[in-house]
N, C-alpha and C positions, 0 to 999 in steps of 0.2 A: 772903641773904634767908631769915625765917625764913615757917614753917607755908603757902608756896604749894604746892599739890599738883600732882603732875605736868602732871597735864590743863589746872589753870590755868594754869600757863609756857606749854606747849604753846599753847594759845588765845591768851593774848599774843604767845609769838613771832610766833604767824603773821599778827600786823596791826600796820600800820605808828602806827596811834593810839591813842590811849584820852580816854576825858572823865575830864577830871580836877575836882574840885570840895571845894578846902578848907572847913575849918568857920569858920563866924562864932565870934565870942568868947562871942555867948550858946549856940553848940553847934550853933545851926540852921548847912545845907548854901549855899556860895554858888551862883550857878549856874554849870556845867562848865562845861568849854573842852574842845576838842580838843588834845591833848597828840602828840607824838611821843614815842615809848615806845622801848628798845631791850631787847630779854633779853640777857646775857651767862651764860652757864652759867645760873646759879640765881638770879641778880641782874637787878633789872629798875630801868631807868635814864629820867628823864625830863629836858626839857629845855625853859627859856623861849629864842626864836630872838629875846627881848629883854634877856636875863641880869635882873641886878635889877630893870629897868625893869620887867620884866613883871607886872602886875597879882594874876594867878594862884601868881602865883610869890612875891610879897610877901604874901600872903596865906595861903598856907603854909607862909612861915616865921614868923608869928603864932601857928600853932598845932599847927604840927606832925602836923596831923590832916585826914583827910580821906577820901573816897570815890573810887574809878575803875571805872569802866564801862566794859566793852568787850561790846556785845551782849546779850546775858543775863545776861554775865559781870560781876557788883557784888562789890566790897570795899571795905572801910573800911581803910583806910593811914595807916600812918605813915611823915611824909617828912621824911630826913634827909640832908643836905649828906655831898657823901662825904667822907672824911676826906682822901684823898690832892688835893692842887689836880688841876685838868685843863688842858687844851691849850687856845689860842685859841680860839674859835669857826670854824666851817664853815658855806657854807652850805648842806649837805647831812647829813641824820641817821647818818652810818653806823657810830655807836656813841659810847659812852661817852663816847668821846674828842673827841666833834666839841664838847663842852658846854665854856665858856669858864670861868676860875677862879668857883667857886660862881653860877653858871648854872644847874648840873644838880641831878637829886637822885636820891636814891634810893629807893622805897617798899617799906613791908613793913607785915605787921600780927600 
């Protein structure tokens, strides 16, 4: 992850969601979703519990672009497919690994 500052990890760790909200192709914002987020070190992981099917998640990779909200806490992100595949799907969040092959993503800005 680049340019997140301490305190933003930290704020993220400590919550299990985030609203996530890709850009439309003319740039306007769609409207969030609640997201399951996961920090690993310095990496911050998200996840559709519909892999491609999910809405939110097609639509992010449209554009690669987008905003997450957690409380006060806004950025603007860029979301990208991790490089390495992941494991099955779960159905429980408890990290990186629970996201099915290109299910997940990873954000940074």
């Amino acid at each position: 992850m680049r340019n997140w500052t301490a305190d933003d990890l930290d704020t993220i760790g400590a919550t299990a969601e985030v609203d996530v909200a890709p850009l439309r192709p003319d740039g306007s914002l769609r409207p969030s979703t609640p997201i399951w987020i996961v920090r690993v070190g310095d990496d911050l992981y998200v996840r559709s519990y519909r892999g491609r099917r999910g809405s939110w998640f097609n639509h992010a990779l449209q554009r690669h672009e987008g905003r997450i909200r957690i409380g006060a806490l806004q950025r603007d992100v860029i979301f990208e497919e991790p490089a390495t595949p992941m494991i099955e799907p779960s159905t429980r969040p408890t990290g990186p690994s629970t996201a099915g092959p290109g299910a997940g993503m990873s954000t940074r800005w």
